[in-house]
C-alpha positions, 0 to 999 in steps of 0.5 A: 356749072351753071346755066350762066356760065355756059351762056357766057362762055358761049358767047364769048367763044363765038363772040355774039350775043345769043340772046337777039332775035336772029336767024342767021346761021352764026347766031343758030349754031351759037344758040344751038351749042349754048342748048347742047351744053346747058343741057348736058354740064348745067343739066338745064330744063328746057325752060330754064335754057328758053328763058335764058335767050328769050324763047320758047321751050319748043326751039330749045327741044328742036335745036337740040334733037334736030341740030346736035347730029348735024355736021355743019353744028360740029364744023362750026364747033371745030373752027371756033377754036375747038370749043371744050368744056 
């Protein structure tokens, strides 16, 4: 799987564009999930994945220690129609 295929299945599960420059919490948790994946089916660097949304390597290393044991990122997983890969 590639890191491409991960972003387009994300975005077409939340239905946004994870690319764009927002902080609100659908397009965070969106992001979230998309570094989550990449890294564990794509098997991304973190470089790889911050170049694919246009950020830094250093939110992609955050977003996936800090957000992937968060209750709110599984609740968010869960309600978009249990996203699996």
């Amino acid at each position: 799987m590639k890191i491409k295929d991960v972003r387009s299945f994300v975005e077409d599960k939340t239905q946004l564009d994870i690319g764009k420059k927002l902080r609100r919490r659908d397009y965070v948790y969106a992001r979230a999930i998309f570094f989550y994946l990449s890294k564990k089916y794509a098997r991304a660097t973190y470089h790889a994945m911050a170049k694919e949304v246009n950020c830094n390597h250093a939110s992609v290393i955050y977003s996936i220690t800090i957000k992937k044991n968060m209750w709110s990122l599984c609740y968010f997983i869960y309600r978009r129609d249990s996203i699996r890969c």
